[in-house]
C-alpha positions in Angstrom: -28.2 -4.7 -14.8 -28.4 -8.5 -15.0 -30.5 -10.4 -12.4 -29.4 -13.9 -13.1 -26.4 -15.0 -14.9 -25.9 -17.8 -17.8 -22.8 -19.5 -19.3 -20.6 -19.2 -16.8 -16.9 -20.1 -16.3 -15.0 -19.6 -13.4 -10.9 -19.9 -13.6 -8.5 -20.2 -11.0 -4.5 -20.1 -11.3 -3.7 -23.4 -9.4 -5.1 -25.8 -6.5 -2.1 -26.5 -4.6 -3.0 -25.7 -1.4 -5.9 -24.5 0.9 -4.9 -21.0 1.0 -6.7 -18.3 0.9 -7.3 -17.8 -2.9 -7.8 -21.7 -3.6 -10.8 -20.8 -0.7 -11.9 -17.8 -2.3 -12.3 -20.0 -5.6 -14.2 -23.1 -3.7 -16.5 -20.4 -2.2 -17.2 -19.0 -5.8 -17.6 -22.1 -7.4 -20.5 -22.5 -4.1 -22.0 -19.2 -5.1 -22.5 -20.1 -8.5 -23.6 -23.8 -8.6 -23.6 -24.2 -12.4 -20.8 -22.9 -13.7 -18.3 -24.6 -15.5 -14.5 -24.7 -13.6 -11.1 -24.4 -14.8 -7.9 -24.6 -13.0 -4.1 -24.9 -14.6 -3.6 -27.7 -12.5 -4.9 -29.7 -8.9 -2.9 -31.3 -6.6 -5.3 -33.9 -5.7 -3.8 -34.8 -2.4 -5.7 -31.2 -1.3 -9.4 -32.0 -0.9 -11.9 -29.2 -2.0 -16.0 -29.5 -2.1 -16.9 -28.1 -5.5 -20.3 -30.0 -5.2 -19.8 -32.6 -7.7 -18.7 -31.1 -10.4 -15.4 -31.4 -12.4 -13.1 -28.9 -12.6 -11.3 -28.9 -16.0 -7.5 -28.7 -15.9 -4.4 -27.9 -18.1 -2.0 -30.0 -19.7 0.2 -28.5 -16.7 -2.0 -30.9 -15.0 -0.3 -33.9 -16.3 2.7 -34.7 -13.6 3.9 -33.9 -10.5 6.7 -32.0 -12.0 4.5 -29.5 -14.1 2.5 -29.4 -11.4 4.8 -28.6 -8.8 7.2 -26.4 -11.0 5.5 -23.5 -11.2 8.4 -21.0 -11.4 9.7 -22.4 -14.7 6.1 -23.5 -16.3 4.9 -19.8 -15.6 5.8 -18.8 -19.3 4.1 -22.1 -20.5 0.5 -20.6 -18.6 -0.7 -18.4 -20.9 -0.5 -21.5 -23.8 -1.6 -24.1 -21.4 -5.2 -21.5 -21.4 -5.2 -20.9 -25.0 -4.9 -24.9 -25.5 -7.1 -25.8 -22.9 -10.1 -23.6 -23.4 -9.9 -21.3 -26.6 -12.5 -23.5 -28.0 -15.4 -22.6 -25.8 -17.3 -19.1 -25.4 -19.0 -17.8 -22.0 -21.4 -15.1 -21.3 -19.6 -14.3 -18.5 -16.2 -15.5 -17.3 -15.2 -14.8 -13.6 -11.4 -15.3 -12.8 -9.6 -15.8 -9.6 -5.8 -14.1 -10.8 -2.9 -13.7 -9.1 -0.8 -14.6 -11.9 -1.6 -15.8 -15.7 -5.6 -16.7 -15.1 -6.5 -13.3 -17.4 -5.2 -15.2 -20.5 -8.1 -17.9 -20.5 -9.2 -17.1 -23.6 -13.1 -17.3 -23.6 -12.8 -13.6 -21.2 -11.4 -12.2 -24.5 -15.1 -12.5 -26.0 -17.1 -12.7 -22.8 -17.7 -10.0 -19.9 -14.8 -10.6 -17.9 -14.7 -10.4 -14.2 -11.2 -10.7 -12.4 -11.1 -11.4 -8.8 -7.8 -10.2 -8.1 -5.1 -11.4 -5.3 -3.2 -9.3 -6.0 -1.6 -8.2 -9.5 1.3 -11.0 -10.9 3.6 -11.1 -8.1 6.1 -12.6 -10.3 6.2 -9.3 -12.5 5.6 -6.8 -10.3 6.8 -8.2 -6.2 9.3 -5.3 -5.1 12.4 -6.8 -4.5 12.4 -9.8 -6.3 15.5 -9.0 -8.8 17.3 -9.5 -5.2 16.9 -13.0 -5.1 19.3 -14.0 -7.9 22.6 -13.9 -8.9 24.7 -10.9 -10.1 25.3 -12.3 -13.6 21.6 -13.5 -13.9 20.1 -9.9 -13.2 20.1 -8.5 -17.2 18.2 -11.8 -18.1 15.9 -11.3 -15.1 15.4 -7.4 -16.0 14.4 -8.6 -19.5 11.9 -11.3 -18.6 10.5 -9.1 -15.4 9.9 -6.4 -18.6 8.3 -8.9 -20.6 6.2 -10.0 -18.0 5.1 -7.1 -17.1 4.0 -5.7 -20.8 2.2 -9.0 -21.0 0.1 -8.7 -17.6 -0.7 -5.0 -18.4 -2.0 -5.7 -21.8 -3.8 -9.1 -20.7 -5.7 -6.4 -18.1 -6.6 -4.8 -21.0 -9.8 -7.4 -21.3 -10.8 -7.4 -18.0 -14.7 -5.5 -17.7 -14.1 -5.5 -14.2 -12.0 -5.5 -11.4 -12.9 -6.8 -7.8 -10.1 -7.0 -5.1 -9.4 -8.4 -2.0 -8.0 -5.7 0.3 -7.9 -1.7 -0.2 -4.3 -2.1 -0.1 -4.7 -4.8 -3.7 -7.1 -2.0 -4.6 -4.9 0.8 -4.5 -1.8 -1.6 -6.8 -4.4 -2.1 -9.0 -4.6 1.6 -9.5 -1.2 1.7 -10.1 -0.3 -1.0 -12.1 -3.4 -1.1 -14.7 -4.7 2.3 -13.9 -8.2 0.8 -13.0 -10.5 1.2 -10.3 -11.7 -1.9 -8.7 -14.6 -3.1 -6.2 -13.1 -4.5 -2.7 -14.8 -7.7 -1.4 -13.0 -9.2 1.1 -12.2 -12.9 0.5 -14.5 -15.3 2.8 -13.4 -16.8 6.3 -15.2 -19.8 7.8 -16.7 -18.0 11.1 -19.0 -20.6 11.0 -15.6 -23.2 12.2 -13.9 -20.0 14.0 -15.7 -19.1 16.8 -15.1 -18.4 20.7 -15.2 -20.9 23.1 -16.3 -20.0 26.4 -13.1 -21.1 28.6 -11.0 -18.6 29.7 -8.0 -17.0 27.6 -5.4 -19.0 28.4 -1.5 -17.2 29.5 -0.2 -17.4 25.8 0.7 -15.2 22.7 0.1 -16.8 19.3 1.4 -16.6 16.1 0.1 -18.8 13.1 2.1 -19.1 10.1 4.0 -20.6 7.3 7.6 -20.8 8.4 9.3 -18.7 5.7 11.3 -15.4 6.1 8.6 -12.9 5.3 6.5 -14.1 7.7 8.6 -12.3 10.2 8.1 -15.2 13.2 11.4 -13.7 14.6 9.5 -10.1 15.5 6.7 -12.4 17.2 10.0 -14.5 19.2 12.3 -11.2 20.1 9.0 -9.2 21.3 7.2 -12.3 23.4 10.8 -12.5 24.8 10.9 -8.9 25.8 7.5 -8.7 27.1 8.3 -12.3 29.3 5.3 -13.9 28.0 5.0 -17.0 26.8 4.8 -17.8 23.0 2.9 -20.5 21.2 3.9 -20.9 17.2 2.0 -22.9 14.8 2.5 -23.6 11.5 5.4 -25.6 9.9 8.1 -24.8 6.9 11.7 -24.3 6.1 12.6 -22.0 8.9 12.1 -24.1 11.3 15.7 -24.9 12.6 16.3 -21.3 12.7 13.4 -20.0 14.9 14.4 -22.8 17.4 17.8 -21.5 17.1 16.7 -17.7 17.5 14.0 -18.7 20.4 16.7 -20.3 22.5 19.2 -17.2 21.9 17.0 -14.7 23.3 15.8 -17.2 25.8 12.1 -16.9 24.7 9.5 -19.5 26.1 8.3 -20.6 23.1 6.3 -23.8 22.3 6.1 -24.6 18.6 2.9 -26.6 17.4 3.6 -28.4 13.9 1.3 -28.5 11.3 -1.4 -28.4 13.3 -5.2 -29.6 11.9 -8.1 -27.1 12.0 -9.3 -28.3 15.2 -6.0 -28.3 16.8 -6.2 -24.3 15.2 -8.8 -23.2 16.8 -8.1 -24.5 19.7 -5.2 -22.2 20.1 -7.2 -19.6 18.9 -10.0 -19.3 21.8 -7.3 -20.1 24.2 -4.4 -17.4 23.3 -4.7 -13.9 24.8 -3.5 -12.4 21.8 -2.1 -12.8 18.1 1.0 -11.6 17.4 1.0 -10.9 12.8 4.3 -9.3 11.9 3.7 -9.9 8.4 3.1 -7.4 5.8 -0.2 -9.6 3.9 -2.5 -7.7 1.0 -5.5 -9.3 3.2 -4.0 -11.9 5.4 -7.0 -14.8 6.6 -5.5 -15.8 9.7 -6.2 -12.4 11.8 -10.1 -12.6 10.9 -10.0 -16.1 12.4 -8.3 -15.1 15.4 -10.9 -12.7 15.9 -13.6 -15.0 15.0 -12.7 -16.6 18.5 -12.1 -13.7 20.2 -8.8 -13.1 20.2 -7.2 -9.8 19.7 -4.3 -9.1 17.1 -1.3 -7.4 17.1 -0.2 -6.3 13.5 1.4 -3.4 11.3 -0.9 -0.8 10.2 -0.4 -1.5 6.4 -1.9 -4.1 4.1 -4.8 -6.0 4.8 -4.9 -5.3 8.4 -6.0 -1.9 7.7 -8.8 -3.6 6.7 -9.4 -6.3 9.3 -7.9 -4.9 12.9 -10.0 -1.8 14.4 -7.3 0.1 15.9 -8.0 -0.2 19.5 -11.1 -2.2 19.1 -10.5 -5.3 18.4 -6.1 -5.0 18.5 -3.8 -2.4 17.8 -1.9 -1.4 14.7 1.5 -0.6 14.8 3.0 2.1 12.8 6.5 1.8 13.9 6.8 -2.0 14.2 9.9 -2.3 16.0 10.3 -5.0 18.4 9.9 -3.1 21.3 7.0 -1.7 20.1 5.4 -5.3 19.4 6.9 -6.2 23.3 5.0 -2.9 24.6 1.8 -3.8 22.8 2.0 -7.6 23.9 2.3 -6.3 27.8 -0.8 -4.0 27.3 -3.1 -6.6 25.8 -2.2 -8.9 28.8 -2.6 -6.1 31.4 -5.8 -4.6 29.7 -7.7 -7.3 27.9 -9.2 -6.3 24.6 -12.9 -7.5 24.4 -13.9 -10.8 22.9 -17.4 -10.1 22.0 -16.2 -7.2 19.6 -13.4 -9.3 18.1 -16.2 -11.7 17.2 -18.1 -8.8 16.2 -15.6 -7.9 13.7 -14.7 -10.8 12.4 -18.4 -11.5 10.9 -18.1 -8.9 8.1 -15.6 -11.4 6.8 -17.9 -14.0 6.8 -18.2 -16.6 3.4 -22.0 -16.0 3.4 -20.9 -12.1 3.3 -18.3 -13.2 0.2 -20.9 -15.1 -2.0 -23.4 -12.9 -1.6 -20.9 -9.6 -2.4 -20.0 -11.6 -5.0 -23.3 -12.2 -6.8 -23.6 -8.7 -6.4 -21.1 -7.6 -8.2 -21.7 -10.3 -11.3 -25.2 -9.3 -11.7 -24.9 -5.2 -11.3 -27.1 -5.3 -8.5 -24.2 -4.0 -6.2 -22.4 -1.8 -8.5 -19.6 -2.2 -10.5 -16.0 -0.6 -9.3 -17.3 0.6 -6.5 -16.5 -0.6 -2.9 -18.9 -3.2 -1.9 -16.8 -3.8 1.4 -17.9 -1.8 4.5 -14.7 0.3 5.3 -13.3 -0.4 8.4 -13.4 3.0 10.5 -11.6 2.7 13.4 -14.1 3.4 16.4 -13.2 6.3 18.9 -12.8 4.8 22.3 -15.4 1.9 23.9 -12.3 -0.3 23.4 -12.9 -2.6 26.6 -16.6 -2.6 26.5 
């Protein structure tokens, strides 16, 4: 057991976005204020508060186009490490992974701890063969083989394992056959909380505009249940929910891009969230019940996790779209109680992340055990 640490790096993928891993690494970076960080590359147009300090980039780092190509620089990563770092040694190196981050090569030597997203979804994402062309699969077979033989043998110098979700928990099991710690990634509760206004006559759903996303469940149920719909978010789907929202004559109001303000404004004021997607943790319930508002969601992934089952929202195990419609008129008839969404949402707090967190590094909290409170569904007192 180590009480304090020294000679510590901390290594993200890349800082393209303020999504939830690029959060879970500015909230490391806060919990340990002098260690050195590395990133494969920073889209500076994102801000992030690392207090001050640099954080050391790749030669992936260099243009737009590297930067933004991340599909075909992805066999480049594991040499854009070596050549970046493989001259400096660490005590301890802590890495945020959801793709090539466990080739930095100072974990080789050091006690390696890997915060993992999930494991590489380019190797191992079910499904993902489906995406190309007929003629293209053999070559794709062999490079998703390669890829794969790569990631399990770079797990190979991990010491430990932390993930962000049971659900990540249980892949890593069966990917790397290794058991990991669970500490949820942080959420700003201190930004997300309830207002005291009144819920406002609305369903929400908060999202990135892409297929999996499943924004059309959210638009055919809101349309059943006649209630009206509020989406946020923006992408390349767009045209096509408009187009899908107008078919089924859904009363639907779409909110582009909205800021964090704007956010959490929609938050206190919608009666419920509507989360068709299938997420290993998935941020954007937890702040939606940091403001007291319930969520509707499929009992799998992350929300296993973060919805209590007739607590705080429900979890669907047949998530049809009648069943979402069914569960949209029942939250509106029989209001699920604020306070314990709120309630809820604090275990997910960033406070509650660095300190897990610190735990974990320094022994004092165990090593692959689960440092996250399970989330047992409570028997009745639903509408306390």
């Amino acid at each position: 057991m180590r009480a304090v640490l020294s000679r510590l790096a901390i290594a993200h993928e890349w800082l393209s976005a303020r999504a939830g891993s690029e959060k879970s690494f500015e909230a490391m970076a806060a919990a340990f204020p002098d260690a050195d960080l590395y990133a494969l590359s920073w889209d500076r147009r994102i801000p992030f508060e690392f207090g001050g300090r640099a954080v050391r980039t790749t030669f992936l780092d260099r243009s737009a186009r590297l930067r933004g190509g991340r599909a075909l620089t992805l066999p480049l990563m594991p040499l854009a490490w070596w050549l970046r770092a493989r001259r400096h040694s660490y005590e301890t190196v802590l890495t945020s992974s959801h793709a090539c981050v466990k080739a930095f090569p100072p974990a080789r030597s050091a006690e390696h701890f890997c915060y993992c997203h999930a494991p590489m979804r380019y190797a191992w994402e079910t499904g993902i063969d489906q995406r190309y062309p007929t003629l293209a699969k053999p070559l794709l077979s062999g490079a998703l083989a390669a890829l794969r033989t790569w990631d399990r043998n770079a797990s190979a110098h991990v010491d430990h394992f932390a993930a962000n979700s049971t659900a990540v928990r249980e892949r890593i099991r069966r990917t790397y056959d290794r058991d990991a710690a669970v500490i949820a990634p942080p959420v700003d509760t201190h930004f997300f909380t309830p207002a005291s206004a009144v819920k406002d006559d609305f369903a929400l759903a908060v999202s990135r505009f892409i297929p999996y996303k499943r924004l059309d469940v959210a638009i055919e149920a809101a349309a059943r249940a006649r209630h009206r719909l509020v989406i946020a978010g923006s992408g390349p789907e767009e045209a096509n929910l408009r187009r899908l929202a107008r078919d089924v004559r859904a009363d639907v109001r779409f909110e582009i891009a909205p800021s964090d303000e704007r956010l959490r404004e929609l938050y206190r004021g919608a009666s419920v969230l509507i989360f068709a997607a299938h997420e290993d943790f998935g941020i954007i319930p937890v702040e939606a019940q940091a403001c007291g508002t319930p969520v509707i969601g499929r009992d799998v992934g992350g929300t296993r996790d973060t919805v209590v089952e007739g607590v705080t929202g429900r979890r669907l195990k047949d998530p049809t779209v009648e069943a979402y419609a069914e569960a949209i008129r029942e939250a509106f008839a029989r209001p699920f109680a604020a306070f314990r969404c709120r309630e809820n949402a604090e275990r997910f707090s960033t406070e509650r992340f660095k300190s897990q967190l610190r735990s974990w590094l320094t022994g004092t909290g165990g090593r692959n055990e689960t440092v996250m409170r399970p989330n047992n569904d409570h028997a009745g007192g639903r509408r306390d």
